[in-house]
PAZAPA-4460 file (N, C-alpha, C; in steps of 0.05 Angstrom, whole numbers, plus 32768, in hexadecimal, padded with zeros to 4 digits):
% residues 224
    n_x    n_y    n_z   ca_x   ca_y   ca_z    c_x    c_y    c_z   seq   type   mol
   7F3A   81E1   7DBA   7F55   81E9   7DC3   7F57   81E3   7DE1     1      X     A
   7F6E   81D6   7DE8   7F74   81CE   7E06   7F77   81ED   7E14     2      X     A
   7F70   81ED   7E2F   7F7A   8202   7E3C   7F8F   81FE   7E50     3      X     A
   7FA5   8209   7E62   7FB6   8203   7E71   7FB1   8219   7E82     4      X     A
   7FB5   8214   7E94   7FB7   8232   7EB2   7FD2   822B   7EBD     5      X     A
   7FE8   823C   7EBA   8000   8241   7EC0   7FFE   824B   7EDB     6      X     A
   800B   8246   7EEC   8006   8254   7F07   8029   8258   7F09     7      X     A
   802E   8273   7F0D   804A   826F   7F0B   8057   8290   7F1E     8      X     A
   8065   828D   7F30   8068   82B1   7F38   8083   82BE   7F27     9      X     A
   8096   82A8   7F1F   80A7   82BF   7F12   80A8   82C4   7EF4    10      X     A
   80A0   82DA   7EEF   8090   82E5   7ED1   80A9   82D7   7EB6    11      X     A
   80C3   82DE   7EBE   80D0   82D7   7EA9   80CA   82B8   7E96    12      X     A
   80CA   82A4   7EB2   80B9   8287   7EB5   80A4   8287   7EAC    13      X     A
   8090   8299   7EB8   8074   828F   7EA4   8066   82AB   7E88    14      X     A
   8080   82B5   7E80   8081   82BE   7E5E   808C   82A9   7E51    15      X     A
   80A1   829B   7E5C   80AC   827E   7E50   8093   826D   7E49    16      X     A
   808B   8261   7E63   807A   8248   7E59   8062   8251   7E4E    17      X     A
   8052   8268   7E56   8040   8276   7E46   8044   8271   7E2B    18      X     A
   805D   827D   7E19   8061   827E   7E02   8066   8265   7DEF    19      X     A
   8071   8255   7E03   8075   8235   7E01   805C   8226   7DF9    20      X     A
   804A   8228   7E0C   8031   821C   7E09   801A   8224   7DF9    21      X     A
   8018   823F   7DF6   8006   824B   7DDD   801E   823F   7DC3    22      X     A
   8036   823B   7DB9   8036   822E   7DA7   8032   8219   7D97    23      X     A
   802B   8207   7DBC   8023   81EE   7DAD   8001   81EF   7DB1    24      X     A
   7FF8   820B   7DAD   7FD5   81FF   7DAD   7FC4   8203   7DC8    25      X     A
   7FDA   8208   7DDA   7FC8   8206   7DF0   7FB7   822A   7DF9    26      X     A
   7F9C   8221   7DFA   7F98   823E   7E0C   7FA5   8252   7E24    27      X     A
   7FB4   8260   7E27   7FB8   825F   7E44   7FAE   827C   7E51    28      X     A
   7FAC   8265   7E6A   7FA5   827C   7E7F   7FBF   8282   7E91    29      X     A
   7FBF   829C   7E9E   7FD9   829D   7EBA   7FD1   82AE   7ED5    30      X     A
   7FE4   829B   7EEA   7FE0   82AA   7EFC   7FF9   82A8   7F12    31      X     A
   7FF6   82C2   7F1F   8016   82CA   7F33   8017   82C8   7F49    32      X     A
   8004   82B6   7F4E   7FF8   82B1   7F71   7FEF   8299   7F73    33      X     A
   7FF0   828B   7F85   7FDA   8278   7F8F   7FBA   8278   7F90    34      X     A
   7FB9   8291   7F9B   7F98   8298   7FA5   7F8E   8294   7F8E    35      X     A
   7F9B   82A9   7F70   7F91   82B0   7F62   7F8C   8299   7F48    36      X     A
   7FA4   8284   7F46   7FA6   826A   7F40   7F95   8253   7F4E    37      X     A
   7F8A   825A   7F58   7F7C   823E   7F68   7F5F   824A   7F61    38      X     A
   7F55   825F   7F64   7F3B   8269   7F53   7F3A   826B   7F3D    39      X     A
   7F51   8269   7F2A   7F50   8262   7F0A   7F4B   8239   7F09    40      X     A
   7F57   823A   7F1E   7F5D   8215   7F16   7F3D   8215   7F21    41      X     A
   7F2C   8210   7F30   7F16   820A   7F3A   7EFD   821C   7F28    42      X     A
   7F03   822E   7F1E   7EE9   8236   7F17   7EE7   8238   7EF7    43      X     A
   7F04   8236   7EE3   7F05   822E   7EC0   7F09   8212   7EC9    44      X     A
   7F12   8200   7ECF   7F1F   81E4   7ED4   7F28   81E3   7EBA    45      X     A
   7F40   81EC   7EB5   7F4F   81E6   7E97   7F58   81CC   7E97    46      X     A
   7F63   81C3   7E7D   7F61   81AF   7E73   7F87   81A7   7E7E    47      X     A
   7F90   81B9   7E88   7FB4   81B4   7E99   7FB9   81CF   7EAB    48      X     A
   7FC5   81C1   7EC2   7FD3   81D7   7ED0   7FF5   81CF   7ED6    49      X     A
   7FFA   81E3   7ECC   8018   81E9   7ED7   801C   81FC   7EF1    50      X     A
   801F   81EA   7F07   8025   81FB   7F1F   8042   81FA   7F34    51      X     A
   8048   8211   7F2E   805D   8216   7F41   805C   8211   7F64    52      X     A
   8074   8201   7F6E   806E   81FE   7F8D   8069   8211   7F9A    53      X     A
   8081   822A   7F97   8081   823E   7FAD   8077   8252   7F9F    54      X     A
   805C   825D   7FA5   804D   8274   7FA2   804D   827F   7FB8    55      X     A
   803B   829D   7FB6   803C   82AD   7FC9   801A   82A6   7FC7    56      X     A
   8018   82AA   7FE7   7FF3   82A6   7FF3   7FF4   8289   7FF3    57      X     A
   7FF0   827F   7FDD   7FEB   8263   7FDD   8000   8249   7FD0    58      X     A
   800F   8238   7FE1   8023   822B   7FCF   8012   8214   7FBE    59      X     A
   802A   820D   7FAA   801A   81F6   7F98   800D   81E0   7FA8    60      X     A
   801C   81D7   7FC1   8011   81BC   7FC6   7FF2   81CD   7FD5    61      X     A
   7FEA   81D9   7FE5   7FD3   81DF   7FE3   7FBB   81E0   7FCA    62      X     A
   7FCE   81EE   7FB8   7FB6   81EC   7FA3   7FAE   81D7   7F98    63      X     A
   7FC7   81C3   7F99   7FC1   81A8   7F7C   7FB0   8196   7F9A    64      X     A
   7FB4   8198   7FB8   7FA6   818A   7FCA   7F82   8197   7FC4    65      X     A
   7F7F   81B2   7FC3   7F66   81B9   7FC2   7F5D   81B4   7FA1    66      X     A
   7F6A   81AF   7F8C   7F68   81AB   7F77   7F56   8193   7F75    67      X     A
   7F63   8179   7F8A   7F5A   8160   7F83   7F42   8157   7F9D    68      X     A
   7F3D   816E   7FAC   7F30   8168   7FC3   7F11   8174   7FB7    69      X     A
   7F17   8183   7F9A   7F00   818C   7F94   7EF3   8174   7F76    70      X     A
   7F02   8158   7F72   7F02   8148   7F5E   7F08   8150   7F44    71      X     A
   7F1A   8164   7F45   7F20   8170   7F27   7F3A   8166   7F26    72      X     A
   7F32   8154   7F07   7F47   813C   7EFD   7F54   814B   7EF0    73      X     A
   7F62   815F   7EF1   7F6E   816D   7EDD   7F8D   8167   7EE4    74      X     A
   7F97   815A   7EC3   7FB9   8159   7EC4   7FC7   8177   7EDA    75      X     A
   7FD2   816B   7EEE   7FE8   8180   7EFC   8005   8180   7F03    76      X     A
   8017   818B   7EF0   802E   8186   7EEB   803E   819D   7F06    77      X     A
   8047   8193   7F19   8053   81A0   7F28   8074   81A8   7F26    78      X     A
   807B   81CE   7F20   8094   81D6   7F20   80A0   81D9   7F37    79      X     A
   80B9   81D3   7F46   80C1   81E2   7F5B   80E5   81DA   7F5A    80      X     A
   80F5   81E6   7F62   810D   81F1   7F5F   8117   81D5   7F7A    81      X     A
   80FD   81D1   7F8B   8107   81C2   7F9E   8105   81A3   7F92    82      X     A
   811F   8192   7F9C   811F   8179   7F92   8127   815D   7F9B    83      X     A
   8120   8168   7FB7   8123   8153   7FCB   810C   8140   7FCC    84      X     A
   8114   8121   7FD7   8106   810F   7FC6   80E6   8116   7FDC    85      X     A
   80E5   8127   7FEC   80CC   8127   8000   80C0   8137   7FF5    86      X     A
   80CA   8150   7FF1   80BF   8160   7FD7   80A8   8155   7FB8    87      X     A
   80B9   813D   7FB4   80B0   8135   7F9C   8095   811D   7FA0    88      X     A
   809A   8117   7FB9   808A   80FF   7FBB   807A   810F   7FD0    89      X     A
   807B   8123   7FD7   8064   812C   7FE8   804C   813F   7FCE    90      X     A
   8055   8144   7FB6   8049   8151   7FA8   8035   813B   7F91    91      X     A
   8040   8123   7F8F   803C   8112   7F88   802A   8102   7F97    92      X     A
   8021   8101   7FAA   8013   80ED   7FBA   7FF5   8106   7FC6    93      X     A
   7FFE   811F   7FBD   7FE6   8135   7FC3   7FD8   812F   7FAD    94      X     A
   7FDE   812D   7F99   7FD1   8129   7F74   7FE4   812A   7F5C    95      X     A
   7FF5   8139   7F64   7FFB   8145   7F4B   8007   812D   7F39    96      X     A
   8006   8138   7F1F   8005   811D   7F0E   8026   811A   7F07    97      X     A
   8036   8133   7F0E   8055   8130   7EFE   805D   814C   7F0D    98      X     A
   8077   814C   7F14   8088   8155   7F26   80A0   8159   7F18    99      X     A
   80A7   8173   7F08   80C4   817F   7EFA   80D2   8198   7F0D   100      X     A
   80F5   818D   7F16   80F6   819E   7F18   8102   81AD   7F11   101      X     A
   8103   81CC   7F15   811C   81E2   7F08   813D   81DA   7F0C   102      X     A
   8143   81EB   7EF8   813F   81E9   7EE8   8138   81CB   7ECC   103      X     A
   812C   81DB   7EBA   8120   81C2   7EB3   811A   81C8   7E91   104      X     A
   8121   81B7   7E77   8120   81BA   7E67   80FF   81B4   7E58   105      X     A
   80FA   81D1   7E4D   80E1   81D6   7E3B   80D3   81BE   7E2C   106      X     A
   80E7   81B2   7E23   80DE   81A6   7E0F   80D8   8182   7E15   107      X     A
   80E6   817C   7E34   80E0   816F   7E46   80C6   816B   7E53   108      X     A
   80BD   8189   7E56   80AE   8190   7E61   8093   8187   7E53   109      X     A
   8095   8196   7E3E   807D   8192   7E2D   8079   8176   7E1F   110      X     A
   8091   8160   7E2C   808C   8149   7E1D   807A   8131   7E2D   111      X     A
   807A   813B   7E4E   806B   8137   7E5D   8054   813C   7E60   112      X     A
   8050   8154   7E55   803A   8163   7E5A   8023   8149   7E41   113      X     A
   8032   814B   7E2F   8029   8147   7E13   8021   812A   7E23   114      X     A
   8033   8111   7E2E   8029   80FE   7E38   8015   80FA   7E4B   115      X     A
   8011   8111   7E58   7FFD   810B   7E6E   7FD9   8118   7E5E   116      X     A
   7FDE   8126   7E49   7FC4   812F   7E3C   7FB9   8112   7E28   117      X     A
   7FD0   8109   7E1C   7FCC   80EB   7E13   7FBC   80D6   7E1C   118      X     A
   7FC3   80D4   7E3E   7FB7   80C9   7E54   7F9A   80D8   7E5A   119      X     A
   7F99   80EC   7E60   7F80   80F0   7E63   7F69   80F3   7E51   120      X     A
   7F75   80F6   7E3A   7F64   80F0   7E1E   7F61   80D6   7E19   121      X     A
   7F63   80C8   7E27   7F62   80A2   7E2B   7F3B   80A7   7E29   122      X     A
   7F32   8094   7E1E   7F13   8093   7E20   7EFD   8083   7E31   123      X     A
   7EFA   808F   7E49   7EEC   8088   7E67   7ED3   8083   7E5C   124      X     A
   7ECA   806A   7E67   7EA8   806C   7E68   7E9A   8075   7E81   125      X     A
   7E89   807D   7E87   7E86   8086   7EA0   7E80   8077   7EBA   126      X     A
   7E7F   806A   7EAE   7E80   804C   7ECD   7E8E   802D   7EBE   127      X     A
   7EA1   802B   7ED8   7EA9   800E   7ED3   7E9F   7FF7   7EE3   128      X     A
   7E9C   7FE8   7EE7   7E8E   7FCB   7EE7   7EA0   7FB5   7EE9   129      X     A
   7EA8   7FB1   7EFD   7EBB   7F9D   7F01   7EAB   7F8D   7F19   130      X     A
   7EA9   7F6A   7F17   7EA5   7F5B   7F2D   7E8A   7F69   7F3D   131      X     A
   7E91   7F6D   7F55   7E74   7F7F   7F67   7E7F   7F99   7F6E   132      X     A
   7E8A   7FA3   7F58   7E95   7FB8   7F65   7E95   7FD4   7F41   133      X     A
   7E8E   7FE6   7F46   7E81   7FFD   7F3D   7E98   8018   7F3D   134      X     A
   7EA8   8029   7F2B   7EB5   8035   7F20   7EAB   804F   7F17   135      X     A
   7EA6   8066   7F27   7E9C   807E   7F10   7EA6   8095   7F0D   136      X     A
   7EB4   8092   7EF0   7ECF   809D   7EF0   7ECC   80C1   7EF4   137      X     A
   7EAF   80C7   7EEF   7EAD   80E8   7EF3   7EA8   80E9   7F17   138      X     A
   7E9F   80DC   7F23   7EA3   80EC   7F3F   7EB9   80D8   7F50   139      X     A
   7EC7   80C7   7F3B   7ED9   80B5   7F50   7ED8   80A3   7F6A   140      X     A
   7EB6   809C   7F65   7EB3   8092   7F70   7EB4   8073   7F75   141      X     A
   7EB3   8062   7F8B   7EB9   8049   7F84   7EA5   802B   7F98   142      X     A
   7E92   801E   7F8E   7E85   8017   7FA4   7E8A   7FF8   7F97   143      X     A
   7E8A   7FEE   7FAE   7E8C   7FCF   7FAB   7E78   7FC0   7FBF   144      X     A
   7E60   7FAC   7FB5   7E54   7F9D   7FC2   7E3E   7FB8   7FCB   145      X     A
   7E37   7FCA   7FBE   7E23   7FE1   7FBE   7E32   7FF9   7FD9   146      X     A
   7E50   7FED   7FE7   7E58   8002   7FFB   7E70   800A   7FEB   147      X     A
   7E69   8025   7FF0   7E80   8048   7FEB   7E99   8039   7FFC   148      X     A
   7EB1   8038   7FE6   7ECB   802F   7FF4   7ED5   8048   7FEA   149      X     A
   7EED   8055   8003   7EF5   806B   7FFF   7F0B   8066   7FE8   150      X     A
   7F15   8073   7FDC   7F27   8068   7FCF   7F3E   8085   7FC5   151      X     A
   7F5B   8087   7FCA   7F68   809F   7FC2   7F6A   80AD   7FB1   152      X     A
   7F6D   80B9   7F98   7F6F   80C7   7F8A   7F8B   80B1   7F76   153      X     A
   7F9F   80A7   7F86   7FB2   8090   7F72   7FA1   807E   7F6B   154      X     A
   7F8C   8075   7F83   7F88   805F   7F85   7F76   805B   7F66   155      X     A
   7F63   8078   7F6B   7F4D   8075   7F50   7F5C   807D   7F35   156      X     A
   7F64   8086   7F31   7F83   8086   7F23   7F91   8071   7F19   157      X     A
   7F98   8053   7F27   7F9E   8045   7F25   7F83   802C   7F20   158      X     A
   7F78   802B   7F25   7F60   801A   7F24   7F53   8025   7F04   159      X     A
   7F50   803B   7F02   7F48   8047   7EE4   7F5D   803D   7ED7   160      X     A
   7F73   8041   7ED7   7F8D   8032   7EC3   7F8E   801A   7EBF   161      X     A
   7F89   8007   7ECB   7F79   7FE5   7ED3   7F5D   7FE8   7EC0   162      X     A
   7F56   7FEF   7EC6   7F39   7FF1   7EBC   7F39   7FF9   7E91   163      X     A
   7F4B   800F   7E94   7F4A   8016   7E79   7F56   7FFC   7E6C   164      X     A
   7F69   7FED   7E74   7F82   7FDE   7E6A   7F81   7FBA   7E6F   165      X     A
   7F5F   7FBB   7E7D   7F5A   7F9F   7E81   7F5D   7F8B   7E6E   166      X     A
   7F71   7F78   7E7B   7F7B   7F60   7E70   7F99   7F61   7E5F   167      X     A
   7FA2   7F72   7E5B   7FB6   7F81   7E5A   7FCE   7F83   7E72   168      X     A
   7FF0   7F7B   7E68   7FFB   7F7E   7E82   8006   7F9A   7E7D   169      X     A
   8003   7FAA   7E96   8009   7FC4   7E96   802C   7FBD   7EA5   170      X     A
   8044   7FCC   7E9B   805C   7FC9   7EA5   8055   7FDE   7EC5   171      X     A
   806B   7FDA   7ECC   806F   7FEB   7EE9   8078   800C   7EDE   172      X     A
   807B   8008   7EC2   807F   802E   7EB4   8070   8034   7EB2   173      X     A
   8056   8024   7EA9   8045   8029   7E99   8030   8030   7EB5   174      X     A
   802D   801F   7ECB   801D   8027   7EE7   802A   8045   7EF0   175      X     A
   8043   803E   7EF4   804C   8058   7EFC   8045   8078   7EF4   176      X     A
   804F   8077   7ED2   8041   8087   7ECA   8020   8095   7EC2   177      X     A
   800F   807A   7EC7   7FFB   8086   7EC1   7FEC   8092   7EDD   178      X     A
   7FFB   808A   7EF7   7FF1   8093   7F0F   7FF9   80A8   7F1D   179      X     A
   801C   80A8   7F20   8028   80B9   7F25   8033   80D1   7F14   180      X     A
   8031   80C6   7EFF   8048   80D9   7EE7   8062   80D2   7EE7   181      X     A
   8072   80DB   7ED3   8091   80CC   7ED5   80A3   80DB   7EF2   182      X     A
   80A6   80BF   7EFE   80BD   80CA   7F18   80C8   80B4   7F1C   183      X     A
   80DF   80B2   7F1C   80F5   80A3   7F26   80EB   8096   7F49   184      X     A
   80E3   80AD   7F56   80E4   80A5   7F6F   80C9   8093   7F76   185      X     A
   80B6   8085   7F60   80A8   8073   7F60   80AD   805E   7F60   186      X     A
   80BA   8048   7F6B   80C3   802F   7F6A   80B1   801C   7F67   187      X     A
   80BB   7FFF   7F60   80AC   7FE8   7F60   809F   7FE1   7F71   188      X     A
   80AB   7FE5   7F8F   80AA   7FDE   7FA4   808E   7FF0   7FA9   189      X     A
   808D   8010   7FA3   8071   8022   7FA6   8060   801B   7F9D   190      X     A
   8062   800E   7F7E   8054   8007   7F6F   8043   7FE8   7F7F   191      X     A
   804A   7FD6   7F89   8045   7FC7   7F95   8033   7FC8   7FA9   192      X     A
   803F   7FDF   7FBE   8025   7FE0   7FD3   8013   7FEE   7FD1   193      X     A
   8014   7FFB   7FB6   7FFA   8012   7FA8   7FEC   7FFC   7FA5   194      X     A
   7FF1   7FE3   7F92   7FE1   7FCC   7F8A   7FD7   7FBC   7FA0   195      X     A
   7FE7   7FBE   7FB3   7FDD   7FAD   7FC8   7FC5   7FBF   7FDB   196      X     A
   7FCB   7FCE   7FDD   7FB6   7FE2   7FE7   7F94   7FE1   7FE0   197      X     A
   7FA2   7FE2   7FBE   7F8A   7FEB   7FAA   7F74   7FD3   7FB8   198      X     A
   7F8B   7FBA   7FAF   7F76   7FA3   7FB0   7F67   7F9A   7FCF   199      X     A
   7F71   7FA1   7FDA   7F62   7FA2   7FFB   7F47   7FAE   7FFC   200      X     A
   7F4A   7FC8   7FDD   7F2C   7FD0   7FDB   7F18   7FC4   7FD3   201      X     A
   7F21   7FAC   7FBA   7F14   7FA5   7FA4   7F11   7F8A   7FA0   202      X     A
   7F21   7F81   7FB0   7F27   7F5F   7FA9   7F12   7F52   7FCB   203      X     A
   7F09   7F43   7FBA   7EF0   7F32   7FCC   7F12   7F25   7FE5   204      X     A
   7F1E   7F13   7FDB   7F3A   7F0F   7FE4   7F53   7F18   7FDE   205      X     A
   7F60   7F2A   7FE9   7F77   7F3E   7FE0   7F8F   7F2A   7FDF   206      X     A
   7F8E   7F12   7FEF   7F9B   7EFC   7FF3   7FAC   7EE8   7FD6   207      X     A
   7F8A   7EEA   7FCA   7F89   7ED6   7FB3   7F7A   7EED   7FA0   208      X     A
   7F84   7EF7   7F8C   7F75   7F18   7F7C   7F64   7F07   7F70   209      X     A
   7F4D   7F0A   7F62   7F3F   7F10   7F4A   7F49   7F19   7F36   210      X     A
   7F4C   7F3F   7F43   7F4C   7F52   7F25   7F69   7F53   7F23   211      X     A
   7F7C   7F5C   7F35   7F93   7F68   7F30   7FA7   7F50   7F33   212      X     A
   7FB0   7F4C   7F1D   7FCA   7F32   7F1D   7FE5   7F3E   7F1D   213      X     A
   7FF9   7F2D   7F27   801A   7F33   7F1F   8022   7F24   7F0C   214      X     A
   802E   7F35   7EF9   8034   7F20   7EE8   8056   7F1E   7EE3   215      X     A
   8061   7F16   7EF3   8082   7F14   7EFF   8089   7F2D   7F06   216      X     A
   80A7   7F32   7EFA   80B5   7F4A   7EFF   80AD   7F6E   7EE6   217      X     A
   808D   7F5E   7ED8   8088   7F74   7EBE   8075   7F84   7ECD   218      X     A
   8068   7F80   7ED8   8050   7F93   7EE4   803E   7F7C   7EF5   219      X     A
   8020   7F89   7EE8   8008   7F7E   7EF0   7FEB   7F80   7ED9   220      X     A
   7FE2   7F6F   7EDD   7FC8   7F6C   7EC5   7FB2   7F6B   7ED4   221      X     A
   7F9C   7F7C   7EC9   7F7C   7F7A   7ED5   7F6E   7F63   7EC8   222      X     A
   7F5E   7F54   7ED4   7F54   7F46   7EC7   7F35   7F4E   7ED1   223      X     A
   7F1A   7F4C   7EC0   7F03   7F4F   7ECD   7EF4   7F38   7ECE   224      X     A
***
């Protein structure tokens, strides 16, 4: 059975999604704080968190920042009432995998949720092997030519999505969503200098790629 940790402060809200989510199967845990939510998320590491922005003690973007600073890949679907695009892209670029906001329909909700558990039920081997360069998808780490290249949390994110999907063209929905989660405010243009970035890590010449190709206006394809 999957587990979820709801982190949520207004009760009416999390008897809703509580009741929502034990119907489709999921275990759940809850909590009405930050403090008390960020020691459920770090010490069960459930299999989803639903976390609210504005908590008391501790807000979401703290937690989902200390969430990912501790390497726990866990799907994090961020709620908040706020929906300005700095809001959304500042919660998004900390980790979180998907950004809804209030109000916001249930069944929406859970269709996301349902997509991002899909994704992570994807089947990782524990090291990838590409060219001179080394992939390990449990500590996220990434070394090329035997040196530790730092690499972001999109970035391994994105390079794992390449990796699962090698030789394969992935669309710009299909990058989008498997790095960011679904948001509008991810553009082609983001999408682009994420890739360009990536490959500055990985590509012997970032100039002329190896692994990461464009393949017109559809996306991009890994090749190994």
């Amino acid at each position: 059975m999957k587990s979820a940790l709801i982190i949520e402060d207004n009760s009416t809200m999390l008897r809703g999604l509580k009741d929502n989510f034990e119907s489709k199967g999921f275990r759940v845990r809850t909590a009405r704080d930050g403090e008390q939510g960020l020691a459920a998320a770090l010490t069960e590491r459930p299999d989803l968190v639903i976390l609210d922005v504005m908590l008391p003690k501790v807000n979401g973007y703290e937690i989902c920042s200390r969430v990912r600073r501790e390497k726990l890949d866990t799907p994090v679907i961020m709620l908040s009432a706020r929906d300005a695009e700095t809001d959304v892209v500042r919660g998004l670029n900390i980790g979180a995998d998907d950004y809804v906001t209030k109000p916001f329909s249930i069944k929406e909700l859970l269709a996301r949720v349902q997509a991002l558990m899909r994704r992570k039920g994807a089947d990782d081997p524990a090291v990838y092997e590409f060219g001179n360069c080394r992939l390990d998808t449990a500590s996220e780490a990434l070394t090329c030519d035997g040196r530790q290249i730092e690499i972001s949390t999109a970035q391994f994110k994105m390079l794992r999505l390449f990796l699962r999907r090698a030789g394969s063209v992935l669309t710009c929905d299909e990058i989008r969503d498997g790095v960011w989660g679904y948001s509008h405010f991810v553009t082609r243009g983001d999408i682009d200098r994420a890739v360009a970035g990536l490959r500055d890590k990985i590509e012997p010449d970032p100039e002329n790629p190896a692994f990461i190709h464009e393949v017109g206006e559809t996306g991009y394809k890994f090749e190994v």
